[in-house]
KEKE-3310 file (N, C-alpha, C; in steps of 0.2 Angstrom, whole numbers, plus 5000, padded with zeros to 4 digits):
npx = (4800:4786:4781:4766:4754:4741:4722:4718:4722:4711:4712:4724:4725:4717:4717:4730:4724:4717:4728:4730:4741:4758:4763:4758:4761:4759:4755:4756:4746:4736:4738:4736:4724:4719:4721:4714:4701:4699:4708:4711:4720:4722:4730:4747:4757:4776:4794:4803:4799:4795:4802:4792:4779:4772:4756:4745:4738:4729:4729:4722:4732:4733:4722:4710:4705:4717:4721:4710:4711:4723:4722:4712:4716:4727:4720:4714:4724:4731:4721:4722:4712:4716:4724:4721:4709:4718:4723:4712:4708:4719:4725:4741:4751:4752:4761:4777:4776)
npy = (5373:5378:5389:5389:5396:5395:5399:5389:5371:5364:5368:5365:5353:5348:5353:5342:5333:5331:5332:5344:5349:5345:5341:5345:5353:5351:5351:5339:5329:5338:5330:5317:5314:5320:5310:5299:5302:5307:5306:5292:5280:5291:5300:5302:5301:5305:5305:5313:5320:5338:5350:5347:5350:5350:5349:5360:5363:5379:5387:5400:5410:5400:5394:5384:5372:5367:5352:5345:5345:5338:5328:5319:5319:5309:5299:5296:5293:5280:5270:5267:5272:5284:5280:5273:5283:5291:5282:5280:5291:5295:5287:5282:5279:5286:5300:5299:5303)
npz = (4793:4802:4816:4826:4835:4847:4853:4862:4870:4866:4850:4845:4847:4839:4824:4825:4825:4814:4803:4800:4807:4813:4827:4843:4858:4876:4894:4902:4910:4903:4889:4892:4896:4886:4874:4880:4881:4868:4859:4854:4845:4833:4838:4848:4862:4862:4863:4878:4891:4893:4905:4915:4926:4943:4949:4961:4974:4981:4995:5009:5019:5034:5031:5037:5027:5024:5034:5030:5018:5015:5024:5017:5005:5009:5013:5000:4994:5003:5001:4989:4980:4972:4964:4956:4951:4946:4934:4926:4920:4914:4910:4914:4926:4942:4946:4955:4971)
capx = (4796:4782:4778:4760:4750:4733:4720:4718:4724:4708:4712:4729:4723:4711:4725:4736:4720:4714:4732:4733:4747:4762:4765:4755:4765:4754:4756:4756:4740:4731:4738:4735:4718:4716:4722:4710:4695:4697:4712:4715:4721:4724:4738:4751:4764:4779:4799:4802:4795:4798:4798:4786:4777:4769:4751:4745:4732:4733:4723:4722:4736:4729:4716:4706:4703:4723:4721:4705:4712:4728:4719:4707:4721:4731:4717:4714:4731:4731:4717:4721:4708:4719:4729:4711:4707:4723:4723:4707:4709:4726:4729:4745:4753:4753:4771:4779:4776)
capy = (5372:5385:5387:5393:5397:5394:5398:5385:5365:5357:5370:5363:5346:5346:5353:5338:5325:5332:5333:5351:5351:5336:5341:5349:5356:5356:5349:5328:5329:5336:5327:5311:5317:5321:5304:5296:5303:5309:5305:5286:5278:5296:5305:5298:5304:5304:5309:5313:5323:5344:5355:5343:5354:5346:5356:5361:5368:5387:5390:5407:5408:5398:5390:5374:5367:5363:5347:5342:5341:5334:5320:5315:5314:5305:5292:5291:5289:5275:5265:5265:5277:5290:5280:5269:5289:5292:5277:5281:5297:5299:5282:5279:5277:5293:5301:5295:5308)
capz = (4799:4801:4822:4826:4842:4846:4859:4866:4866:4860:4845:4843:4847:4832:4819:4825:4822:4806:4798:4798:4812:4813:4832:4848:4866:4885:4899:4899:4911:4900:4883:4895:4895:4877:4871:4881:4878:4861:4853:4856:4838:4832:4841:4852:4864:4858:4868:4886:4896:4892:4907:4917:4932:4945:4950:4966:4976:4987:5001:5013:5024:5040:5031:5040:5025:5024:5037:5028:5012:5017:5025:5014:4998:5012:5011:4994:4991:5007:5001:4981:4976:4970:4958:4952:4946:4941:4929:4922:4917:4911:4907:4917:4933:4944:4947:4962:4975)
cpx = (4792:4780:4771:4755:4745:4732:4718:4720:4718:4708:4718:4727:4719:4715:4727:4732:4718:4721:4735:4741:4753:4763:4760:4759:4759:4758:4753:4750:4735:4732:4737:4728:4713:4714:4717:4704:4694:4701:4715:4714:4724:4728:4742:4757:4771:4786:4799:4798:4797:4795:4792:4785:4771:4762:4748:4740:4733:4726:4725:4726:4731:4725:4713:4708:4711:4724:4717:4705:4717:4727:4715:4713:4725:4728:4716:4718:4734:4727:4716:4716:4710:4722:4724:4710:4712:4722:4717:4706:4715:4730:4735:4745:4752:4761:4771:4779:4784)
cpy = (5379:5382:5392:5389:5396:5395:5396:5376:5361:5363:5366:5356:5343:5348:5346:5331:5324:5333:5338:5354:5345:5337:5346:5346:5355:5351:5340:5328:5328:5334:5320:5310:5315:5313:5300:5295:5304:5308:5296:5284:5285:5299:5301:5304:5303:5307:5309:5320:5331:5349:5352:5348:5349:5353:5355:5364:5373:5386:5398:5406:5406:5394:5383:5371:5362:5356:5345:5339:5337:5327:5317:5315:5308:5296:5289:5288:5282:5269:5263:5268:5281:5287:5278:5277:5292:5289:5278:5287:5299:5293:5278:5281:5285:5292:5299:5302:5309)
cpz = (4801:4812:4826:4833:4842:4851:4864:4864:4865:4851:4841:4842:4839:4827:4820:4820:4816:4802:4797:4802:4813:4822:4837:4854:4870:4887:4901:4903:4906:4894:4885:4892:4889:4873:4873:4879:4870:4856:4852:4847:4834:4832:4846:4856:4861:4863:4873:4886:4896:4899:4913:4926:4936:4947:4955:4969:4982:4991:5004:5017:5031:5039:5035:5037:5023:5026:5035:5022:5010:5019:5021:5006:5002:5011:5006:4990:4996:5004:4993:4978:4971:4965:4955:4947:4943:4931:4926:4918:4914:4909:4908:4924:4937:4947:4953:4965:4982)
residu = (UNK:UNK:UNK:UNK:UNK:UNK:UNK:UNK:UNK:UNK:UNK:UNK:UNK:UNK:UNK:UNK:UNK:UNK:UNK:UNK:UNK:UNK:UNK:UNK:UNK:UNK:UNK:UNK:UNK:UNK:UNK:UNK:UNK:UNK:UNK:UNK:UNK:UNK:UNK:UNK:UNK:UNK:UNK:UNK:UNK:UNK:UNK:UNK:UNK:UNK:UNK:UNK:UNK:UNK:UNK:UNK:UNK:UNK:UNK:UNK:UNK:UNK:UNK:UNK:UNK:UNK:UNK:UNK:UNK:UNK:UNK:UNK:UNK:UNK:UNK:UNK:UNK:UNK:UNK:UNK:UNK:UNK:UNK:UNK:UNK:UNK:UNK:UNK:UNK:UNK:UNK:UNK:UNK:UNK:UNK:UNK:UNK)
# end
């Protein structure tokens, strides 16, 4: 078992699709991602979930835009936007919040 670093995941992505690699590590977003666009037929997921982090956005202590973008994820997760673009981009469900 040889284990080999790259820098970046559409490097490792491309090893895995061409044969050169039997396995690639990220973060399920974006191997959701991968699959979609570029690897469908190709590569597959495969096992649970290693490590799963959920990702987030920072503001400036006090910011406005906190209540602006609070409420407008509120909507698009109210009116089924949010999953709609979920599912198209990553292919499955979004986690349960």
């Amino acid at each position: 078992t040889e284990l080999r670093l790259f820098p970046n995941s559409d490097n490792a992505y491309l090893e895995v699709a061409t044969g050169r690699a039997d396995a690639a590590m990220h973060d399920t977003p974006n191997v959701l991602y991968y699959i979609k666009t570029n690897g469908q037929g190709k590569v597959k997921t495969v096992g649970p979930q290693m490590m799963a982090q959920q990702y987030g956005i920072a503001f400036p202590k006090g910011s406005e835009l906190v209540a602006k973008v609070n409420a407008s994820i509120a909507k698009l997760k109210g009116d089924g936007t949010y999953e709609a673009i979920y599912k198209k981009w990553f292919g499955t469900e979004p986690p349960k919040s």
